[in-house]
MIKOL-171238 format. One record per residue: residue in one letter; x, y negated, z negated of N, C-alpha, C, O, CB in turn. Coordinates in pm, whole numbers, plus 32768, in hexadecimal, padded with zeros to 4 digits. Atoms other than C-alpha are relative to their C-alpha. Glycine has a CB too. Example, Ala and Ser with C-alpha at 12.3 -4.5 7.8 and 13.67 -1.06 7.14 Angstrom:
A80598077800084CE81C27CF4805A7F88800080C27F8A7FBE7F9D7FFD7F83S7FAE807780068557806A7D367FB37F937FB77FE67F247FA680297FD2808E
//
This chain:
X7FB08071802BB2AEEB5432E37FB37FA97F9E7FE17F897F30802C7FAC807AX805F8054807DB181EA8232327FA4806F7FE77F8080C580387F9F7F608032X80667FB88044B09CEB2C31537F5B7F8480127F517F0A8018804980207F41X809C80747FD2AEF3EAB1319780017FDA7F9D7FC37F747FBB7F59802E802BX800B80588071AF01EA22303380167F7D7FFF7FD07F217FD3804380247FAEX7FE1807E7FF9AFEEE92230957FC07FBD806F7F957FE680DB80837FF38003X8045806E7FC2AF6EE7D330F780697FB7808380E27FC280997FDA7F8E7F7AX7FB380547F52AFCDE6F8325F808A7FD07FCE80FC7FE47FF77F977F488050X7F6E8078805FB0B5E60A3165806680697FC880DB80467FB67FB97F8C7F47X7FDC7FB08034B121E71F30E4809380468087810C803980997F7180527FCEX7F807FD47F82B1D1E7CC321C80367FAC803A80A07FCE806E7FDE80488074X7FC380457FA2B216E69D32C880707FCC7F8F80D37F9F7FC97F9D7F8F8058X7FAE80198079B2E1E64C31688075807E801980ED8067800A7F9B800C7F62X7FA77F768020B38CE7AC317A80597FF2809780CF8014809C7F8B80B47FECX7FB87FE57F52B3E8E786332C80677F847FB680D37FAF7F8E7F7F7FCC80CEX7FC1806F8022B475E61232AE808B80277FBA80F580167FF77FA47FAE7FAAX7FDA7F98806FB524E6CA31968096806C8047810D806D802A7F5480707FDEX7FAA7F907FBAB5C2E7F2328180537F99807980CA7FAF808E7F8A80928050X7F9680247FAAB63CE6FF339580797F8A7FAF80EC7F6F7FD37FAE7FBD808BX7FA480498027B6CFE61432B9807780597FBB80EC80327FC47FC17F9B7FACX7F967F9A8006B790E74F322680778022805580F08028803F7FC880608001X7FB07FE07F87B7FFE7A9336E80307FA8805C804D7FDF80C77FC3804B8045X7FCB80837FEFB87AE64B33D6806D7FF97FB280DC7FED7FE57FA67F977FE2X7FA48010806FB931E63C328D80968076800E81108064800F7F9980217F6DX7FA47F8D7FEAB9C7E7A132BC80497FF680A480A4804580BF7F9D80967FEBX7FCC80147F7EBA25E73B342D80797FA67FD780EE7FC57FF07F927FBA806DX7FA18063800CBAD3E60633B080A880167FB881167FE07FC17FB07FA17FB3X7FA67FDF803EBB87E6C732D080758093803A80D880CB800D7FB4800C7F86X7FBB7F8D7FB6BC14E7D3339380637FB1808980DC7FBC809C7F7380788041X7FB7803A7F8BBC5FE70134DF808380077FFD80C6804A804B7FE67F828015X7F83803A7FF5BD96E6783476808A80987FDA810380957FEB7FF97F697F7EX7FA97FA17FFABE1FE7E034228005804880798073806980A57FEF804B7FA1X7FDA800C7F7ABDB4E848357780377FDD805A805A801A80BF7FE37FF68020X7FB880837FAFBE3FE73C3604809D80177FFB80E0801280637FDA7F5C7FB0X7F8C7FE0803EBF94E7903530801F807F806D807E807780BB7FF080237F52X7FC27F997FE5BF94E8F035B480038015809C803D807380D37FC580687FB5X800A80087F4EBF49E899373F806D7FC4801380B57FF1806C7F817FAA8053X7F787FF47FE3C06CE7F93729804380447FD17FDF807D7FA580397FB17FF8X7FA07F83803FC14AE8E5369E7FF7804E80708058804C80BC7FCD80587F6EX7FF47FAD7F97C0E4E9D3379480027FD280947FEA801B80F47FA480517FF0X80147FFA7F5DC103E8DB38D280A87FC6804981137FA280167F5F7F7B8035X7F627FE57FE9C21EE8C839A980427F4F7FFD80077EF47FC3801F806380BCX7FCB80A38053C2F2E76939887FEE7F7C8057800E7F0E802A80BC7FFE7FDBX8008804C7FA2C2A4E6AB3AB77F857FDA7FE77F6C7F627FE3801E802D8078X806780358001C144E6C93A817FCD7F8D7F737F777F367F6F7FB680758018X803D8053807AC126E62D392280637F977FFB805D7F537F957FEF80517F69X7F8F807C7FF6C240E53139687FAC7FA6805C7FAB7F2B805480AC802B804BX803B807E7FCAC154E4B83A6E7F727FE67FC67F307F9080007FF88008809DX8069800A8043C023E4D339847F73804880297EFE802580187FF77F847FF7X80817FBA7FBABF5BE5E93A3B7FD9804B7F987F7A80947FB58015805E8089X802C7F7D8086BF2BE6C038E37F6D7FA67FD37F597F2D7FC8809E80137F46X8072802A8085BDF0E68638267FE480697FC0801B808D7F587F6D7FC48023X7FFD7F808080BD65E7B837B27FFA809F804F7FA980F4802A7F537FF07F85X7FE97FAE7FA6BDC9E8BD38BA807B7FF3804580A07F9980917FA27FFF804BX7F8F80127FDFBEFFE92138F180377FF580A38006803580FF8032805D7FBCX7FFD80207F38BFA7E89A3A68809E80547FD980E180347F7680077F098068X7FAF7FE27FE5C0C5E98B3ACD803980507F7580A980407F4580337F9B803EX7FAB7FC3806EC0D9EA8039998046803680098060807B806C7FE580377FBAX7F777FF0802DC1F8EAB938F3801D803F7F717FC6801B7F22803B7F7D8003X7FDE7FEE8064C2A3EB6937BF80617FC67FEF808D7FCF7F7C8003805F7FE5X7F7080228023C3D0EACE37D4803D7FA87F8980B27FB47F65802B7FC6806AX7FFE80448046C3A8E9CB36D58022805F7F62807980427F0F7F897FB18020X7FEB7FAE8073C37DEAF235BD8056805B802B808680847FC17F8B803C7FC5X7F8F7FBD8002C47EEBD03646807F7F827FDB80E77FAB7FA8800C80538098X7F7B80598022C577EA943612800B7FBF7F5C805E7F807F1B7FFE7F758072X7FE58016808CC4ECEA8734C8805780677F848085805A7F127F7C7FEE7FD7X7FD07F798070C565EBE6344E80807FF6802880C980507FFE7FBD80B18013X7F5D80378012C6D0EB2E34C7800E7FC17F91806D7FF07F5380397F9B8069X801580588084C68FEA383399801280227F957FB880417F477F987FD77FE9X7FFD7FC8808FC73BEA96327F7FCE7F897FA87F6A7FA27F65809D80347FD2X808F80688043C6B8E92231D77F9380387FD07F70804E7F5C7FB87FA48064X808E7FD3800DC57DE9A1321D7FE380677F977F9480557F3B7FD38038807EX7FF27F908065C5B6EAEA3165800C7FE57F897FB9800B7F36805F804A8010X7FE580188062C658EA6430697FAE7F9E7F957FB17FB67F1C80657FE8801EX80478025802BC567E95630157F7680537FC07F4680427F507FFF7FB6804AX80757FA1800CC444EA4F3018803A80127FAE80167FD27F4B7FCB80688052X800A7FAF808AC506EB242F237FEC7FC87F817FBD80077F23806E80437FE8X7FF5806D8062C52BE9EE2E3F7F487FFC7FD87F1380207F6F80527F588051X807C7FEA8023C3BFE9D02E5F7FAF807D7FC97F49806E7F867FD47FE1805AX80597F9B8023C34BEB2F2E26803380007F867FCE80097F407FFA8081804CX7FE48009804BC42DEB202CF27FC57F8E7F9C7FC77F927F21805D800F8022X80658051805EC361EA082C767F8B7FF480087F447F987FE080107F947FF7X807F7FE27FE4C257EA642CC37FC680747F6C7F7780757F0D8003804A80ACX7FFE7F5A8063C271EBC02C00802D7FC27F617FE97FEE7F0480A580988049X7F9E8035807FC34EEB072ACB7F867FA67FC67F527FBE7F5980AA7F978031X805E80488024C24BE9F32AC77F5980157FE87F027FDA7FA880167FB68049X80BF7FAA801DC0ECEAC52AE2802A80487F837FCE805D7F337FAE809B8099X7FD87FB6807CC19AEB7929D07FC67FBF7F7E7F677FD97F34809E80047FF6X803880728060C1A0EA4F28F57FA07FDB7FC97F7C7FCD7F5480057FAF801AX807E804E8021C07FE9C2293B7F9480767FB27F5580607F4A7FB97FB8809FX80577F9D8017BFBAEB0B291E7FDE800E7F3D7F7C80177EF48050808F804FX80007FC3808CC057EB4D27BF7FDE7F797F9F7F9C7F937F3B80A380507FD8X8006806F805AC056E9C927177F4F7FFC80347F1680217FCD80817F658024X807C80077FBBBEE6E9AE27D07FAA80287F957F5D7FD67F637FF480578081X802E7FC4801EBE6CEAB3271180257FDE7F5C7FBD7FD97F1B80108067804CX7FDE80168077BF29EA6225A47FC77F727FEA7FB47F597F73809180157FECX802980628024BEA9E91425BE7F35802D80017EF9801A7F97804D7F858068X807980138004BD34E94E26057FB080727FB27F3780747FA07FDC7FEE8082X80597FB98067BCEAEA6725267FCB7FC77F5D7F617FC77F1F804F807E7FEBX803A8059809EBD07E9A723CA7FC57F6B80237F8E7F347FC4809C7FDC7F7FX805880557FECBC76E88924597F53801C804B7F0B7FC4807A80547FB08046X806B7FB37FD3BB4AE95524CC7FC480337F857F6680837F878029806D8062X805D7FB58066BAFDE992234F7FA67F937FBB7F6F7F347FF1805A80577F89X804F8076801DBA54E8D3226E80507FB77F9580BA7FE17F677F6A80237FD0X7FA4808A8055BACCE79F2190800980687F86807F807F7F6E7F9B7F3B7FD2X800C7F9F8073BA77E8AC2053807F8056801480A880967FB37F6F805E8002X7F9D7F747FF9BB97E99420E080847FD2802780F18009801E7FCF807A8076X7FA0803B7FB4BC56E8AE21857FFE7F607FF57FED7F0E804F7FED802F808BX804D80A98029BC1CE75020D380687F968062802A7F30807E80157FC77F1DX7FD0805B7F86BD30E68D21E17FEA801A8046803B7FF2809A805F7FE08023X80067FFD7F67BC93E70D23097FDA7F45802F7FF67F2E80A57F6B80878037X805680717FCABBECE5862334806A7FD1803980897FCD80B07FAC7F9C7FA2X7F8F80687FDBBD1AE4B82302805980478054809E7FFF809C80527FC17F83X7F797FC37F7BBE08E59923E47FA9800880957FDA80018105804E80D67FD5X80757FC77F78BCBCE5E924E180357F6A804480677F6480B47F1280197FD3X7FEB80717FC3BCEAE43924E380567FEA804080447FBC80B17FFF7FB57FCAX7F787FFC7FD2BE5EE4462517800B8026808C80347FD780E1804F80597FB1X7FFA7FEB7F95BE44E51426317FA37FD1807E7FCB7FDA80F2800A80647FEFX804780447FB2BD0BE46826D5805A7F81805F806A7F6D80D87F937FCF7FA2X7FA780767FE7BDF2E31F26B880707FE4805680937F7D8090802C7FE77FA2X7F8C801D7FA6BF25E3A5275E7FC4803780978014805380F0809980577FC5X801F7FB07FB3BE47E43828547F917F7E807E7F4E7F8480E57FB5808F7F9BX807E80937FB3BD84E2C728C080897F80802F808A7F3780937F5D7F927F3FX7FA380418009BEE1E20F286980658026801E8068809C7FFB80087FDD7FB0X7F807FE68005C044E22928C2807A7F9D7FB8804F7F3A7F7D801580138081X7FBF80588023C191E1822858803F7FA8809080927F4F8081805D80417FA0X7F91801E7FBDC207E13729BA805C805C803E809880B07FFA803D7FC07FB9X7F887FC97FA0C2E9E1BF2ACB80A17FF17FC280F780477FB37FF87FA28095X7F807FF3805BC40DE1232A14800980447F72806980917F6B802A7F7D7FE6X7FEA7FAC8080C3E8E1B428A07FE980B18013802781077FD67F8C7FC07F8BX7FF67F887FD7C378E2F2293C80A28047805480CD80B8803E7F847FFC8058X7F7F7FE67FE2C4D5E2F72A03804980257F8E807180947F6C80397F9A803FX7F9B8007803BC592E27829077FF180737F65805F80987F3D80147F5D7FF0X801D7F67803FC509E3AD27EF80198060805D8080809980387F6D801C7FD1X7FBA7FA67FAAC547E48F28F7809B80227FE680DA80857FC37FF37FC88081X7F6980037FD2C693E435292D8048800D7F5E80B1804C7F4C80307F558064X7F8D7FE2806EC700E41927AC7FE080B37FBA801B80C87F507FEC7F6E7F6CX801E7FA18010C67CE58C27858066804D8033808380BF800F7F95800D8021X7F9B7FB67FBFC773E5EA2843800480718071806280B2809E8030802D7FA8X802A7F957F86C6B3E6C4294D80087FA5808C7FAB7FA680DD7F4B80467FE8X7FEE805C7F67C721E5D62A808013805E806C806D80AA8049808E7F938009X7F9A7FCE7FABC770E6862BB4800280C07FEF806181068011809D7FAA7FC8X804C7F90801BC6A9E7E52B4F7F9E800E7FF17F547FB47FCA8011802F7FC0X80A27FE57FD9C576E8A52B877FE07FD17F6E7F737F997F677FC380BA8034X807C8039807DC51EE8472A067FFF7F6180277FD37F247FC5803A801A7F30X8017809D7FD8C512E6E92A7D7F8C7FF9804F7F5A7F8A805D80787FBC8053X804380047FADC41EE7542B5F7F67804D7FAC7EF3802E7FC58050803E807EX80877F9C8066C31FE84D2A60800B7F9E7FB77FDB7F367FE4801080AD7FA7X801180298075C35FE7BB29127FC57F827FEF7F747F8F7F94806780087FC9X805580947FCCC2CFE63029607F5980297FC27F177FF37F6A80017FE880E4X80777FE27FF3C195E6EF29887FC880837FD77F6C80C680067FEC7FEA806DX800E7F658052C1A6E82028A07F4D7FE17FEB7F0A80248039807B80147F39X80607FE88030C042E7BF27FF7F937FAD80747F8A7F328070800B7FDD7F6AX804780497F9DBF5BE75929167F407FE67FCD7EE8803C7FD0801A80688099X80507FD78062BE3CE6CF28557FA07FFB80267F4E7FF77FCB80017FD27F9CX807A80277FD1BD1EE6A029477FF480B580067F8480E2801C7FF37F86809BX80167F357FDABD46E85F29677FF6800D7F507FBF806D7F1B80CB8085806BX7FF87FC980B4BD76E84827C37F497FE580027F0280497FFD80827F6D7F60X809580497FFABBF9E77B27D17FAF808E801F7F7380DC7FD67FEA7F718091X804A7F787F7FBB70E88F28D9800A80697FAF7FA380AA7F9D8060803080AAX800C7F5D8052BBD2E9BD27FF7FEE7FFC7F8F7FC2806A7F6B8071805E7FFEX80248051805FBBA8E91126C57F6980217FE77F3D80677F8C80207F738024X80947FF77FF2BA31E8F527257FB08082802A7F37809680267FE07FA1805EX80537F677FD9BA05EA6D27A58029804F7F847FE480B57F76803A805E80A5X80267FD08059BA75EAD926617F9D7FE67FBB7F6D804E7F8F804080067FD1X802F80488032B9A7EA1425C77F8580207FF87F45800E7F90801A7FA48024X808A7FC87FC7B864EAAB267C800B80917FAA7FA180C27F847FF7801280C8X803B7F9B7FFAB8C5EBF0260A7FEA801B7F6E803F7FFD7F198042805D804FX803E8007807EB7F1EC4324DC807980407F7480C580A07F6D7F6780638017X7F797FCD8094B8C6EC3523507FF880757FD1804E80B67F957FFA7FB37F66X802C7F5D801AB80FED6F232A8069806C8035806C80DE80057F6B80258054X7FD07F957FE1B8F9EE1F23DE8093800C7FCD80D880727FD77FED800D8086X7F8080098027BA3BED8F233D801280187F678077803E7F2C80317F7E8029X80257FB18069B98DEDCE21FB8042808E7FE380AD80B37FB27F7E800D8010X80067F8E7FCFB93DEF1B225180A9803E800580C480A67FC97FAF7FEF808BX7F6F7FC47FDBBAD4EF5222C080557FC87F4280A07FFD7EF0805A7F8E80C9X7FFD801A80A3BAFCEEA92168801080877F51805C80A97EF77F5D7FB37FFCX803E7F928065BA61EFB120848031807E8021801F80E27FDB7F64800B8002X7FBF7F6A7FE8BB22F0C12147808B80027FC980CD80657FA9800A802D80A4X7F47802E8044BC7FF03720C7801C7FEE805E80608054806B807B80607FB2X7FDD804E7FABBCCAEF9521F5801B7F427FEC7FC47EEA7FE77F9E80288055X7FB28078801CBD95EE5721C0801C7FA88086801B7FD080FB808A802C7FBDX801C804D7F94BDADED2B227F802E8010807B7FE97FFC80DF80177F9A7FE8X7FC27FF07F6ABEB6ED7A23927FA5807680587F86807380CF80B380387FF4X802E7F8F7FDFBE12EEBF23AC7F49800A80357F0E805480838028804F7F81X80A580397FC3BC96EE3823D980317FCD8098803A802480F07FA87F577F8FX7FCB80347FD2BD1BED4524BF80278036809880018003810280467FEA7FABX7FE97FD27FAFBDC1EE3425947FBE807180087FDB8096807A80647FFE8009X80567F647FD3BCF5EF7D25A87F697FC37FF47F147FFF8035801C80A87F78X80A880317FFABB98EEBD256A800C7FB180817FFB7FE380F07FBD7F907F6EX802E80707FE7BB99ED6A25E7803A8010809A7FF780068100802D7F877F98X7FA580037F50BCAFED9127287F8C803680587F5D7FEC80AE80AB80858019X80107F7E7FB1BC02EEBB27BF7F677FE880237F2E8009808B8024809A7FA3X809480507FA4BA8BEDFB27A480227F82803C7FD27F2680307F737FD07F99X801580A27FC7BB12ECC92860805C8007808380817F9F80BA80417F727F84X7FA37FF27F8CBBE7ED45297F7FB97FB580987FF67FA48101801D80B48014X803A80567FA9BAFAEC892A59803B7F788017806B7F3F80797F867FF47FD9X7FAE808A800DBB6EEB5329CE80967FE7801A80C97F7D803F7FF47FD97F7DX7F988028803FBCA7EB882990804E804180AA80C7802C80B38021804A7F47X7FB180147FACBCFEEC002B0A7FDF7FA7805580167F9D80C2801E805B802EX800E80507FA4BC40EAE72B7E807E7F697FCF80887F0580177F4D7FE58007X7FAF8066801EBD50E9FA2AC680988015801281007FD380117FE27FDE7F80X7F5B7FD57FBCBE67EAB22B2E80157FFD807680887FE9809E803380857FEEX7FFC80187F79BE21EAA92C7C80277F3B8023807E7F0A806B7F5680408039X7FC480838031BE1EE9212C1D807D7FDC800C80A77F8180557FF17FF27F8BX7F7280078036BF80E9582B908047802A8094807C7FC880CA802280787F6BX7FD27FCD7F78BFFBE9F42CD27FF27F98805D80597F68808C7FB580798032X7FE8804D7FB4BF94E9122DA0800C7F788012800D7F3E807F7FD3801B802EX7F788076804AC02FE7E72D0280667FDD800180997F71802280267FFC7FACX7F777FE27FD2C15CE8732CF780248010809C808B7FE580D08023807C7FBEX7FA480097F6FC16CE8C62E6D7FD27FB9802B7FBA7FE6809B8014805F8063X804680637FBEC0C8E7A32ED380687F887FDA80847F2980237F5B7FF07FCCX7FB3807E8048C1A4E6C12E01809C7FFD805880F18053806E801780237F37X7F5A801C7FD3C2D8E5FD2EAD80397F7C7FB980B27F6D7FAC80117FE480B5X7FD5806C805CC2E6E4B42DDE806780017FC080CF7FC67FDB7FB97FEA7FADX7F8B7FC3807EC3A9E5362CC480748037804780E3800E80237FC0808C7F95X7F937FE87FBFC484E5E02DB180637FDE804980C5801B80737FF080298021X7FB1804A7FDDC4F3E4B12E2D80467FD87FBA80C07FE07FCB7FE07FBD802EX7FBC80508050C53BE3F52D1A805380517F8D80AA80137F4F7F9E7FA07FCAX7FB07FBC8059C5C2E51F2C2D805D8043801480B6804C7FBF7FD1803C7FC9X7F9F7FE87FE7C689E5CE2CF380737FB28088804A7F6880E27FDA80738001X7FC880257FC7C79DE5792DA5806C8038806480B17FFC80B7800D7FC97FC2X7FCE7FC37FBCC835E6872E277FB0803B807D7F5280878065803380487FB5X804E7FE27F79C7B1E6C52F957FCF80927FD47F5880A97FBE80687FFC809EX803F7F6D8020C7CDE8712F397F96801A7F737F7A80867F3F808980657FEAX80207FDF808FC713E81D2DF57F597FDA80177F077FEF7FBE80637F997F7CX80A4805B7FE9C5A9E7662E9A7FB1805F80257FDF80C3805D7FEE7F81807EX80A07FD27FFCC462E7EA2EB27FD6801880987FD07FB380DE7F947F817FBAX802480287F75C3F1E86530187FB67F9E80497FC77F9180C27FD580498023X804D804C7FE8C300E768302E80397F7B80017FFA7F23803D7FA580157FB7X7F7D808B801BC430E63A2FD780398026809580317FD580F2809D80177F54X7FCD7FD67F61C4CEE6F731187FDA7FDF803080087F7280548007805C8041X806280257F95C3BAE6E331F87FF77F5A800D800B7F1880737F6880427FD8X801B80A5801EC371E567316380877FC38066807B7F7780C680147FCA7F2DX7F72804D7FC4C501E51731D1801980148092806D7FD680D3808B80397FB7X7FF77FCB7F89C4C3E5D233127FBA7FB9807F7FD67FBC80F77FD2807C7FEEX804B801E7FA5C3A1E510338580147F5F7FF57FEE7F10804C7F7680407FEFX7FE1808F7FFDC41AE3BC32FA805C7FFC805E804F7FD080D0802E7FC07F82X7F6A80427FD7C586E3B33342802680B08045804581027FEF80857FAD7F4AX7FDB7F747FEEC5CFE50E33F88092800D7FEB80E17FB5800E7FD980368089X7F367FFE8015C757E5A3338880247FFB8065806580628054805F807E7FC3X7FB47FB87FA6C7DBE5CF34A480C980037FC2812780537FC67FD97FA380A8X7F5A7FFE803BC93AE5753409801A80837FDA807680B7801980237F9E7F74X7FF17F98803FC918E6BE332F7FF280B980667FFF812D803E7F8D7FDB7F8DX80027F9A7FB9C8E0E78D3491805C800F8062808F7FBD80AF7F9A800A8029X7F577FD27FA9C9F5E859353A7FE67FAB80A47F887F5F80BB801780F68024X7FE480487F96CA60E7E136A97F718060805D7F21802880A780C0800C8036X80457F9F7F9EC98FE93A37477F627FDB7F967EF77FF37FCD805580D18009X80988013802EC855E8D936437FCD7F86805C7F6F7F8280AB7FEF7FD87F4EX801E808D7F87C858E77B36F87FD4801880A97F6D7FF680E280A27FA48011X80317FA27F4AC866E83138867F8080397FCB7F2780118016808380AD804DX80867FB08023C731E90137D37F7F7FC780037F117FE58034800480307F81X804880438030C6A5E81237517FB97F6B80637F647F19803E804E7FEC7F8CX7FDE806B7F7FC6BDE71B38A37F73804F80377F0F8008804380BD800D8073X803A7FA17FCAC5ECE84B392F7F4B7FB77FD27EEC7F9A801B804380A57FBBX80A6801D807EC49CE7E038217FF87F7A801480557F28800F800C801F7F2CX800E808A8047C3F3E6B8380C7FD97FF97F917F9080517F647FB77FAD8034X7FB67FF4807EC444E63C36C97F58800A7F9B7F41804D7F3680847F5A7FDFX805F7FF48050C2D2E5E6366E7FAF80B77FDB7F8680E47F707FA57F928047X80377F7A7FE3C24FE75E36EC805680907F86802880F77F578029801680C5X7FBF7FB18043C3B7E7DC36207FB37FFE7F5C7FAA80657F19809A7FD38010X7FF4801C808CC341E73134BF7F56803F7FFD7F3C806B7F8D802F7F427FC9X803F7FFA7FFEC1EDE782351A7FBD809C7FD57F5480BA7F9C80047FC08050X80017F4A800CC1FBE90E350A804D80157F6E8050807F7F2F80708063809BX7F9C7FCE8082C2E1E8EA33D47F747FE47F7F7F6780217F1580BE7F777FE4X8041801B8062C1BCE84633297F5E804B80007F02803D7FAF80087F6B7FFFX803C7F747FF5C0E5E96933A37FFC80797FA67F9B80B07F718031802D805DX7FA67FCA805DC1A3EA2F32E87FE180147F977FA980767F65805B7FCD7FEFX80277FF9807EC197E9AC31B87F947FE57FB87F897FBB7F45803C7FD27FD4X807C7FFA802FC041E9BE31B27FF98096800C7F8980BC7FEC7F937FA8804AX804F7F537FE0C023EB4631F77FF680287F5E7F8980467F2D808480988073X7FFC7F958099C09BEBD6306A7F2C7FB57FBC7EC17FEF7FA880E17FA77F4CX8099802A801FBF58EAD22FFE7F9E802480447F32800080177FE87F868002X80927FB87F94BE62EB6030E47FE880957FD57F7B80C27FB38028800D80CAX7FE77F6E8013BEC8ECC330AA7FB180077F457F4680407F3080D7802A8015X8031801E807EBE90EC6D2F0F7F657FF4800E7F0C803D7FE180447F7E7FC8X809D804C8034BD51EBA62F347F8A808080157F35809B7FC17FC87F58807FX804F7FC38012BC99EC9E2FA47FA980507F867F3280477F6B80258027803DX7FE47F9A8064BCDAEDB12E7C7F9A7FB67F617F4C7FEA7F1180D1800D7FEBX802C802D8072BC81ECA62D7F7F6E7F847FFF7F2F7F537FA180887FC87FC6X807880577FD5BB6AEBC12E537F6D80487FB07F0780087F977FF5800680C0X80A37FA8802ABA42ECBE2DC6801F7FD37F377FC67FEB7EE580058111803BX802B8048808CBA7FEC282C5C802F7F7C800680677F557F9F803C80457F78X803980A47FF0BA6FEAC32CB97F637FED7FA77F5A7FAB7F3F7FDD7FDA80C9X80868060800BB901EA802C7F7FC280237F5F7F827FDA7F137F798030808EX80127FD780B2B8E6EB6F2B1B80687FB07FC680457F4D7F85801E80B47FCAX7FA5804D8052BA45EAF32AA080017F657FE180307F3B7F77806E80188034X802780907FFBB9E8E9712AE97F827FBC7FCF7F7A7F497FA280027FE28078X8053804B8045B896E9562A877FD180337F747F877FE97F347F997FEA8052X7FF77FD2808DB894EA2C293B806B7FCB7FB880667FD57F3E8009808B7FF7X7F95805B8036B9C0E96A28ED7FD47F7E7FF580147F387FA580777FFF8050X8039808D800FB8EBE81C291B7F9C7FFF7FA07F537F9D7FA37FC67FC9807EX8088800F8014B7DFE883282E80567FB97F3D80A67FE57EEA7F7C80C5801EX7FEA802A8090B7F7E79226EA7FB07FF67F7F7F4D7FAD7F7380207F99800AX807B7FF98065B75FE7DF25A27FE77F607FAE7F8C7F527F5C802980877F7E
//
């Protein structure tokens, strides 16, 4: 575990170091433990507050009454559809924005003043109201582009990939230069294919934005079948529908306690993000800090 090189200050720096890690990583996990002990405990016990992080009297019943939930379904699909529509976006404007601003003023003499532009809208906003009210005269109210398009160019991921082209030497765009390779064509067969580090650590970004995001899904749409699973869940755990559930969902639903029901739903919609993170967690630490390096 210590090497004889290192000094007393040294390890007792590194133990300091590892438990405060594992404090941190405790703190941060608990409360999903916590989430999923209820979910799995039966309704008496967490109504009288015996759950903490071990389930009393497990139970599935909460997620079998979810695969009754067409809501549920239906929200999800809303979400995976913007999810997919909106990583799309971002992926492709992401990438059109940070390649010509990744050149130099000689090739690209407005990269400064547009680099500023986007710094500016990126420190500044106009407001909750002028952001509505553009929304709304666009005419995407009350649809998934109401929900992508807002946030087509996401510019703190333009910055990030911006800067990992940036690292990778002109020599090689040269080089694709002198072969008769033209800009789209550098671009995409050079430049893409050395930066996939970066560029799935900002998509992973984009992803989980979108399914994380319920804000917008309050205020843009308005059709209940049209919201974001995460606007669901939000309305489920504020104000639960019950109005919108049949007479035999209600008897079902009598069955659950209500915190243990919303509790497993928001289980749930954590699994597709877990399943992801993994796949794309191993270019975190290349895609993020070769993307930080500034000449």
């Amino acid at each position: 575990m210590f090497s004889k090189q290192q000094t007393f200050g040294e390890k007792v720096t590194y133990v300091l170091l590892l438990i405060a890690l594992i404090l941190i990583t405790l703190a941060c996990l608990a409360p999903i433990w916590h989430m999923v002990a209820i979910s799995l405990s039966d309704n008496s016990a967490v109504s009288a507050g015996q759950v903490t992080f071990i389930p009393v009297g497990f139970t599935l019943t909460p997620y079998e009454f979810i695969l009754q939930d067409q809501r549920f379904f239906q929200a999800f699909g809303v979400s995976v559809q913007r999810v997919l529509l909106g990583g799309a976006i971002n992926f492709i404007m992401t990438i059109l924005a940070a390649y010509p601003l990744s050149k130099e003023t000689s090739e690209f003499p407005a990269r400064n003043k547009i680099m500023w532009i986007f710094i500016f809208t990126m420190m500044f906003n106009g407001g909750l109201i002028p952001w509505y009210m553009t929304i709304k005269m666009t005419g995407v109210m009350d649809s998934i582009w109401a929900l992508v398009l807002p946030g087509a160019v996401p510019v703190f991921n333009v910055v990030l990939l911006m800067n990992f082209f940036r690292a990778i030497p002109k020599e090689v765009g040269e080089a694709a230069k002198i072969d008769g390779a033209g800009i789209f064509t550098t671009m995409w067969k050079v430049y893409i294919p050395m930066s996939m580090a970066s560029i799935a650590t900002v998509t992973l970004f984009s992803i989980v934005h979108h399914w994380n995001a319920f804000f917008d899904g309050m205020i843009l749409i308005n059709t209940p079948s049209g919201q974001p699973l995460q606007t669901y869940i939000r309305s489920l755990v504020v104000l639960p529908a019950l109005a919108d559930m049949s007479s035999g969902s209600l008897e079902d639903l009598m069955k659950l306690s209500e915190k243990t029901f919303n509790a497993a739903k928001i289980v749930v919609t954590m699994i597709p993000i877990l399943l992801v993170y993994p796949f794309l967690q191993r270019y975190f630490v290349t895609g993020i800090t070769l993307g930080s390096v500034k000449e």
